[in-house]
N, C-alpha and C positions, 0 to 999 in steps of 0.2 A: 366874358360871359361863361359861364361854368358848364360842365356837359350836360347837367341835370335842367339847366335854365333852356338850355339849346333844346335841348326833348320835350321839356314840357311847351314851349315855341314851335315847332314840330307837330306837337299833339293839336295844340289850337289851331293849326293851318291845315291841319289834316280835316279838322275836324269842319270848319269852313270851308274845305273845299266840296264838303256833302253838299251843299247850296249849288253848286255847277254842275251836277250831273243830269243826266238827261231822265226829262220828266216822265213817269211812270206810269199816271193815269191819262189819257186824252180824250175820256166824253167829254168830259165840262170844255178842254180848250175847242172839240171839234162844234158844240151848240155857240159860240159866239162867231160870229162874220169876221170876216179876214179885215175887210175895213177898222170894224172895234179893236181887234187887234194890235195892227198896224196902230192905231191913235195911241193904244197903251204903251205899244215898244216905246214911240216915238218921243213920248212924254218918260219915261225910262230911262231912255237917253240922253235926253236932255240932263234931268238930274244924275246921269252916273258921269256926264260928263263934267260938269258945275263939281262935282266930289274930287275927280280925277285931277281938275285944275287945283283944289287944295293940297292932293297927295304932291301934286307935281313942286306947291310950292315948299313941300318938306313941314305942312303944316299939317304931323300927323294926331297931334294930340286932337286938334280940332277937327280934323279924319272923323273923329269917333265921336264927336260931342255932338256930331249930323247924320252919325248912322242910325239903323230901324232900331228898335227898342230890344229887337229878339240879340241881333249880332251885340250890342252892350251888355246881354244880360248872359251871352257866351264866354267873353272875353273882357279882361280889363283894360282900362284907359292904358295905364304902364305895360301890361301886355300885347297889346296891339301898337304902341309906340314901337317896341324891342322889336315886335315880328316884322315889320315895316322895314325899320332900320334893315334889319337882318336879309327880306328877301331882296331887298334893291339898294341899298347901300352897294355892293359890288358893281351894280352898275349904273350908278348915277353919275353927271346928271343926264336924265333920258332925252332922247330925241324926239320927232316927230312920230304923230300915231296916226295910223290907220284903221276905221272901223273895219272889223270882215265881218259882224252880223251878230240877230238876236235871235233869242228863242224866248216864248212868251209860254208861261204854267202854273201851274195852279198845285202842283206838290210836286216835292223837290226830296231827295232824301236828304232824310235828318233834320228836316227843318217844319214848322206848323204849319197846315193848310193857306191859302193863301195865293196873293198876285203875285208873280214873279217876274221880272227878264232877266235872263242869262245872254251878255253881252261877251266877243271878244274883241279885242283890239290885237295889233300890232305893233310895236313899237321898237326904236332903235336905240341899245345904250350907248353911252360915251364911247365906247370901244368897237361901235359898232355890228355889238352882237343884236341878234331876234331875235328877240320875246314876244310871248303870247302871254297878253294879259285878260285874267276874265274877271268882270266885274258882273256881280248880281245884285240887281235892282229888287226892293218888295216894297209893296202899300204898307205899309206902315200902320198904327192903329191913329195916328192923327189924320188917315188918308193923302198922307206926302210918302212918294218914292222917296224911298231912303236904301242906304247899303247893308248889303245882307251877308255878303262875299264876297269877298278877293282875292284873288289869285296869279304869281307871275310866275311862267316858267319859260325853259328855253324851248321849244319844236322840236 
């Protein structure tokens, strides 16, 4: 892969990683109950996990043919292949994950108003290194959590 491929790869995970920053406005998430919440994480979760099982089976093309309309309209199918390869290829195949938690919001930088959860995981490579993986869930305009974001680094 060429330098200029590698950068412009780069640019697209930089610019996905705007999706994981910590939420900026909090009226709107402070008027709904923790309960409503907690339902939205949880269904959130579910679906970042159901995605996660496909990343995990290295099934990235179809990665992207189940993410939110906004993250396809970021990035392309071939581009989100290569970034994939590129951030976890070094260390696959991954090990077992652990959730460490969500944050539920309503704007995110860089990205359209909107539901959000920002999830992260844990997880162990072949080699045994930690990684923190963050995966951001959004409603979607068909009203299905789908992927908005993702993110793997080491701590």
């Amino acid at each position: 892969m060429g330098m200029h491929m590698r950068a412009g790869l780069g640019l697209i995970l930089v610019l996905l990683i705007g999706l994981i920053g910590v939420p900026t406005v909090e009226a709107q998430e402070k008027a709904m109950t923790d309960s409503a919440k907690a339902e939205l994480v949880e269904a959130a979760k579910h679906a970042a996990d159901a995605w996660l099982e496909i990343v995990d089976a290295a099934e990235y093309g179809k990665s992207w043919d189940v993410a939110a309309s906004f993250f396809k309209a970021a990035v392309t199918k071939d581009q989100w292949e290569a970034a994939v390869v590129q951030a976890r290829g070094p260390y696959e195949p991954m090990g077992g994950r652990q959730f460490l938690g969500a944050q539920y919001a309503t704007e995110l930088p860089g990205a359209p108003k909107g539901e959000y959860v920002v999830m992260q995981y844990e997880i162990r490579a072949s080699d045994n290194t930690r990684l923190i993986e963050t995966v951001t869930q959004m409603i979607d305009t068909d009203g299905e959590w789908r992927l908005a974001g993702y993110f793997v680094q080491r701590p």
